[in-house]
C-alpha positions as CSV (number, residue, x, y, z in Angstrom):
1,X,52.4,118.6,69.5
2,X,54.9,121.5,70.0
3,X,54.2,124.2,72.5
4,X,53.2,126.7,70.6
5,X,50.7,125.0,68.6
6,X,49.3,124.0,71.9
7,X,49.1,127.3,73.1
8,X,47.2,128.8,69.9
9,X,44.5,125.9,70.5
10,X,44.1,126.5,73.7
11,X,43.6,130.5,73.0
12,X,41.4,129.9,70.0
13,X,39.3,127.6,72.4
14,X,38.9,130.1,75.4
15,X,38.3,132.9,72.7
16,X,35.5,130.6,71.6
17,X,34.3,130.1,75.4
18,X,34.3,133.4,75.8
19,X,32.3,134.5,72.7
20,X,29.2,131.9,73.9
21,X,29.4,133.7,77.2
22,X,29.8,137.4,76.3
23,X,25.8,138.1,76.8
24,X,26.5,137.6,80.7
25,X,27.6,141.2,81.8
26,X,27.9,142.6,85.4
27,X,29.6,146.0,86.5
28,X,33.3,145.6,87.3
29,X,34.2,149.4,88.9
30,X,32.3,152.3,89.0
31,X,33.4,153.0,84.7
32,X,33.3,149.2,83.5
33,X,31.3,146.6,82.9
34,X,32.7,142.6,82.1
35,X,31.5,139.6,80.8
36,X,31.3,136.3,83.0
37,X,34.5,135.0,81.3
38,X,37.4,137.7,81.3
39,X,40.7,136.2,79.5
40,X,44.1,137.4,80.2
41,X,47.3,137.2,77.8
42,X,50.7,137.2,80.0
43,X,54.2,137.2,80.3
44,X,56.4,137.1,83.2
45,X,60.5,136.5,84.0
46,X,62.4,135.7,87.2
47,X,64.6,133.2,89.1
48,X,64.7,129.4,88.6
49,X,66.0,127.2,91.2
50,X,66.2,123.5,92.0
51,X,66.8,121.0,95.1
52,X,68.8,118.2,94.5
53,X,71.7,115.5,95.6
54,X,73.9,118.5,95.2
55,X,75.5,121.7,96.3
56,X,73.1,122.7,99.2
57,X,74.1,124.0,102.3
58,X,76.2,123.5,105.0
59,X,76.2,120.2,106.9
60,X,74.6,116.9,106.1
61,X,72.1,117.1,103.0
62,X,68.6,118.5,104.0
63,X,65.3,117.9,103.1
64,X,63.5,120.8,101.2
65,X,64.0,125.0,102.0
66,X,66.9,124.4,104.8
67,X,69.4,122.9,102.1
68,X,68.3,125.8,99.1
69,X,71.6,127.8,98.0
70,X,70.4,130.5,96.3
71,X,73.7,131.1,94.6
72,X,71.9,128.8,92.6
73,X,69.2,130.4,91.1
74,X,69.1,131.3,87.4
75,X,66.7,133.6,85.4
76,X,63.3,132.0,83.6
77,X,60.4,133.3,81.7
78,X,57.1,132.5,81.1
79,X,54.0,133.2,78.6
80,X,50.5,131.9,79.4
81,X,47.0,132.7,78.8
82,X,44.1,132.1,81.2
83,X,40.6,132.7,81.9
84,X,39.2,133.8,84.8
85,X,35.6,133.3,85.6
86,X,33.9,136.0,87.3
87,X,37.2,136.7,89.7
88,X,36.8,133.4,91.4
89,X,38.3,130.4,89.3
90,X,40.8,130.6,86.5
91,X,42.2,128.1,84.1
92,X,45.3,128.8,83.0
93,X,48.0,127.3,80.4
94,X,51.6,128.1,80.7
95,X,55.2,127.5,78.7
96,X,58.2,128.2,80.9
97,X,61.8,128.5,80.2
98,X,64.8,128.4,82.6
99,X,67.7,126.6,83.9
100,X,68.4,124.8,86.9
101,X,72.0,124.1,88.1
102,X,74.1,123.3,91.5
103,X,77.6,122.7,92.1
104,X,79.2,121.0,95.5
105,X,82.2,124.1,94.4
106,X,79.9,126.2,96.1
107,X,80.4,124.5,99.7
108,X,84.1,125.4,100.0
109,X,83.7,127.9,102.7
110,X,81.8,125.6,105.1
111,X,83.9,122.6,103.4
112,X,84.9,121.3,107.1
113,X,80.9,121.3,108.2
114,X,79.5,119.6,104.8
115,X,80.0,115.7,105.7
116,X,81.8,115.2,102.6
117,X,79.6,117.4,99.7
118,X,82.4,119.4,98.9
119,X,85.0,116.7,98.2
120,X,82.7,114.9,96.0
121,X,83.1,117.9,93.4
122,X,80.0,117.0,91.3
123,X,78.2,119.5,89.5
124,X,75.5,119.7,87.2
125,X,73.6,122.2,84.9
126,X,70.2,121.5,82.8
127,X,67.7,123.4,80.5
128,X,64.3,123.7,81.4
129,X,61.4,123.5,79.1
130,X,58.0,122.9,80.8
131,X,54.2,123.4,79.8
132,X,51.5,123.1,82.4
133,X,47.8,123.6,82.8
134,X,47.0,124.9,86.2
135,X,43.6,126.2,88.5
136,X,43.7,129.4,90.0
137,X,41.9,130.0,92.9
138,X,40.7,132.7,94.5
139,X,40.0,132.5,98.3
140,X,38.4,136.2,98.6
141,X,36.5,136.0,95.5
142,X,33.4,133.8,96.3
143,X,31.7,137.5,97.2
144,X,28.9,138.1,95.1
145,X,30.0,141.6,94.6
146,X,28.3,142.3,91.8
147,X,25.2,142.9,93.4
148,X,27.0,145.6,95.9
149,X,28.4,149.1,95.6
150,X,31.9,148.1,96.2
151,X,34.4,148.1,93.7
152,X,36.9,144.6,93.7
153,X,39.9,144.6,95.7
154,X,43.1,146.0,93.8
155,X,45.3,143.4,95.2
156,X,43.8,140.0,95.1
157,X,45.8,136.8,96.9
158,X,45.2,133.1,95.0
159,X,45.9,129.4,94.7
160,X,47.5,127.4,92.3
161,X,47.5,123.8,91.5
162,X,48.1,121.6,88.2
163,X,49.8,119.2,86.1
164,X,53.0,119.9,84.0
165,X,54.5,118.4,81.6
166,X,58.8,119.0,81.4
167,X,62.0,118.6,79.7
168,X,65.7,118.4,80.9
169,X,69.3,117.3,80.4
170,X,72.1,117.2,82.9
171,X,75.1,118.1,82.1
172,X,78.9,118.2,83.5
173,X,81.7,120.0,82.3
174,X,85.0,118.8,81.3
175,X,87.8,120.6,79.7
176,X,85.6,123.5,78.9
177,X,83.4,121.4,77.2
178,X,79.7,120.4,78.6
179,X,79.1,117.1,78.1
180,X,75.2,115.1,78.5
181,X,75.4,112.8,81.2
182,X,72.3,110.7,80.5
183,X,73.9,108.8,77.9
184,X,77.0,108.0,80.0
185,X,74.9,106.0,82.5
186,X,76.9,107.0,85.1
187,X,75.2,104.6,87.5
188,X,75.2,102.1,85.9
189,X,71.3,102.7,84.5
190,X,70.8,100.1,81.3
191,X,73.9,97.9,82.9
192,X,73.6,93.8,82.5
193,X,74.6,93.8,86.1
194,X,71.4,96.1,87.2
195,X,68.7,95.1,85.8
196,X,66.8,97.4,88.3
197,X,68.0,100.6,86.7
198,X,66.3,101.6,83.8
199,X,67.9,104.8,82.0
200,X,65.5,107.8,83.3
201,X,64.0,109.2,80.5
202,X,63.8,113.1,80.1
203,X,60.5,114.0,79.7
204,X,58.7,113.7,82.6
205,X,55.2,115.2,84.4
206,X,55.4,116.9,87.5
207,X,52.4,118.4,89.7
208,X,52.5,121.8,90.6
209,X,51.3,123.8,93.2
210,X,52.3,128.0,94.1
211,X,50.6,130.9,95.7
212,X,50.6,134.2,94.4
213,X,49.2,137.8,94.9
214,X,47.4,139.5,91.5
215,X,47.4,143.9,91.3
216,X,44.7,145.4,89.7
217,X,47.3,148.0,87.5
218,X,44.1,149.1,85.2
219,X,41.4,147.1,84.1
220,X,43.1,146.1,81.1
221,X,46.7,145.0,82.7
222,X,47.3,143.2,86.3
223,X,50.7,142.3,88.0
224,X,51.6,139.5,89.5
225,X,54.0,137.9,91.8
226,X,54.0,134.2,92.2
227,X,55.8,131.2,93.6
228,X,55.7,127.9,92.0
229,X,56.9,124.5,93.2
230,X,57.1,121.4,90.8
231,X,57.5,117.8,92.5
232,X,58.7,115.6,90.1
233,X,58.6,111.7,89.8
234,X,62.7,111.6,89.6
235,X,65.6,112.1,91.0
236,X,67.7,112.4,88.1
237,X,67.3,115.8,87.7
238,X,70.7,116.4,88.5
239,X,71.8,112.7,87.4
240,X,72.5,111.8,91.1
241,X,70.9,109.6,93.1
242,X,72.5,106.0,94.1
243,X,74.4,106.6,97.6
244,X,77.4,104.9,95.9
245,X,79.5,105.0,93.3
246,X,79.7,102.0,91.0
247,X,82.8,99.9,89.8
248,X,84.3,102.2,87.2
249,X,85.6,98.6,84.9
250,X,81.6,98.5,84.3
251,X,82.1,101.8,81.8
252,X,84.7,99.6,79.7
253,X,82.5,96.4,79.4
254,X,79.3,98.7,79.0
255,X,80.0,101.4,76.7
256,X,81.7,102.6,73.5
257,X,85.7,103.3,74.3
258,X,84.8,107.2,74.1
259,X,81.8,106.9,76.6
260,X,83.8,105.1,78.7
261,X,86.3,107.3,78.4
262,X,84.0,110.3,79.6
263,X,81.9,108.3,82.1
264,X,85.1,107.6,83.9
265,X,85.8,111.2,84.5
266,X,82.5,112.8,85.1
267,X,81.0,110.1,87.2
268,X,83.4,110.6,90.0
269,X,85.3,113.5,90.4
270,X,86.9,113.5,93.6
271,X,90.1,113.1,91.9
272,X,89.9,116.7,90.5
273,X,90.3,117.9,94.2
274,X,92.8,115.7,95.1
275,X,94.4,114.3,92.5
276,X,97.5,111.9,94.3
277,X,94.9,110.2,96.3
278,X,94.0,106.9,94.9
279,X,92.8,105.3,98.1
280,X,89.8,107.4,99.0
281,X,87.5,105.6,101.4
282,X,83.9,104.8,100.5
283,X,81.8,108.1,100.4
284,X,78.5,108.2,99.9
285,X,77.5,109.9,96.0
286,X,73.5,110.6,96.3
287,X,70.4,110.1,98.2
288,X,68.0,108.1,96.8
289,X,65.4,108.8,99.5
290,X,64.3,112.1,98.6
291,X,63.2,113.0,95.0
292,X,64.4,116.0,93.3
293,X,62.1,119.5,92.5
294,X,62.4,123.0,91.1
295,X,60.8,126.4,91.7
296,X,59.7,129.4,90.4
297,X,59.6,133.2,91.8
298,X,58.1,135.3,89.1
299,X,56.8,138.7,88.2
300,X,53.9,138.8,85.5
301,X,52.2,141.5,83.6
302,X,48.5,140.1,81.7
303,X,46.4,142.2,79.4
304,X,42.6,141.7,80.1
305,X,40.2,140.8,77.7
306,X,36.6,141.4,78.5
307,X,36.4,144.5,80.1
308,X,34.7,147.5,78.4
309,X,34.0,151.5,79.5
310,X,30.2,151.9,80.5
């Protein structure tokens, strides 16, 4: 089922909810009233950014926010719909764009304090596609303000925590050409002589979990800002993971003459740095230890359904 057949389900269903429900009213603010069930239609764009085997930051590859470049980060957008239950917990449904991307170029300042990330010269870029279904949460919303004067707070803090559901494909460049590098099994994934390594597949689930602060603009539109982290179940997000390179004759026995051809050159590329070396020493190519994830930084608008003028 594509996305946005998905989406118009899920709409028509909480358009449904929300009809069954509209004969619970209470008074929002001081000139409107809402039912129980309030539904909200967004759209939202910022930066997309991703940890993985590659690019980073100075020194020995870190674990999580003190190895994020943010030379890195590319734009995304997002459409959702949610409803919000009397300003306490939300459901909410969301198809996101964006790309993630990371380079070990990008170390050549610092080249001398990166234990070796720079001379490996791999890089990587893949599209993003994701749909999740997320709870929002609000911490400061289990008031029972509607039986008080006050109006809600403008500016509302919440929690965020689901299930999503992604696509990707990592890609190198060659020649000024960008090449898949799934299908060159560039570890050797598929190989007679690993039978451990199964080719990742690119579709995956992640779990996701973000905070983000909600402003009242009218009662018909809020702004957000929001964080979201996804961890995800690989670490082929950037195809790198193995903390060695394998024996490049494996291509030749393993794959068409024009695979091998392209495996050869995008699996290592150390030589494009320094190309009358043919002796390097062993140097280590990914770290399997640590799985890969991407993030979100986003600015939303929502129009509100379900609030009315007294």
């Amino acid at each position: 089922m594509g996305m946005g057949r998905t989406l118009f389900l899920v709409i028509g269903g909480l358009l449904l909810i929300k009809k069954t429900t509209a004969q619970s009213y209470y008074f929002y603010d001081a000139r409107h009233y809402e039912s129980s069930l309030v539904l909200e239609l967004g759209a939202g764009a910022g930066i997309m950014n991703a940890f993985t085997d590659l690019g980073g930051r100075k020194g020995a590859g870190k674990k999580f926010i003190k190895d994020l470049n943010w030379k890195n980060s590319r734009p995304c957008f997002t459409v959702y719909t949610s409803a919000l239950y009397k300003n306490r917990v939300g459901l909410r449904l969301q198809a996101s764009f964006g790309q993630v991307t990371a380079a070990d170029s990008l170390l050549k300042p610092v080249k001398e304090n990166c234990s070796g990330r720079y001379e490996r010269n791999l890089s990587f870029r893949s599209a993003i596609h994701e749909i999740m279904l997320a709870a929002e949460i609000y911490p400061f919303g289990f008031r029972n303000d509607a039986l008080t004067d006050k109006d809600p707070p403008l500016l509302a803090p919440y929690l965020l925590a689901g299930i999503g559901y992604f696509s990707f494909d990592p890609q190198a460049k060659w020649k000024g050409r960008w090449y898949s590098l799934q299908p060159l099994h560039t570890e050797g994934q598929g190989f007679a002589d690993y039978p451990d390594r199964k080719p990742y597949v690119l579709q995956q689930w992640n779990i996701t979990a973000g905070t983000g602060l909600r402003y009242e603009l009218r009662a018909w539109l809020n702004a957000r800002l929001e964080i979201m982290h996804r961890f995800l179940p690989t670490d082929y997000l950037d195809d790198v993971s193995l903390d060695h390179y394998i024996d490049p004759a494996l291509f030749l026995q393993n794959l068409s003459p024009g695979k091998a051809a392209l495996a050869l050159q995008l699996s290592d590329r150390r030589a494009g740095l320094d190309p009358g070396n043919n002796n390097r020493p062993p140097q280590q190519r990914g770290n399997p230890r640590n799985k890969d994830a991407y993030f979100t930084i986003q600015f939303h608008l929502g129009f509100l359904l379900g609030r009315a003028r007294r």
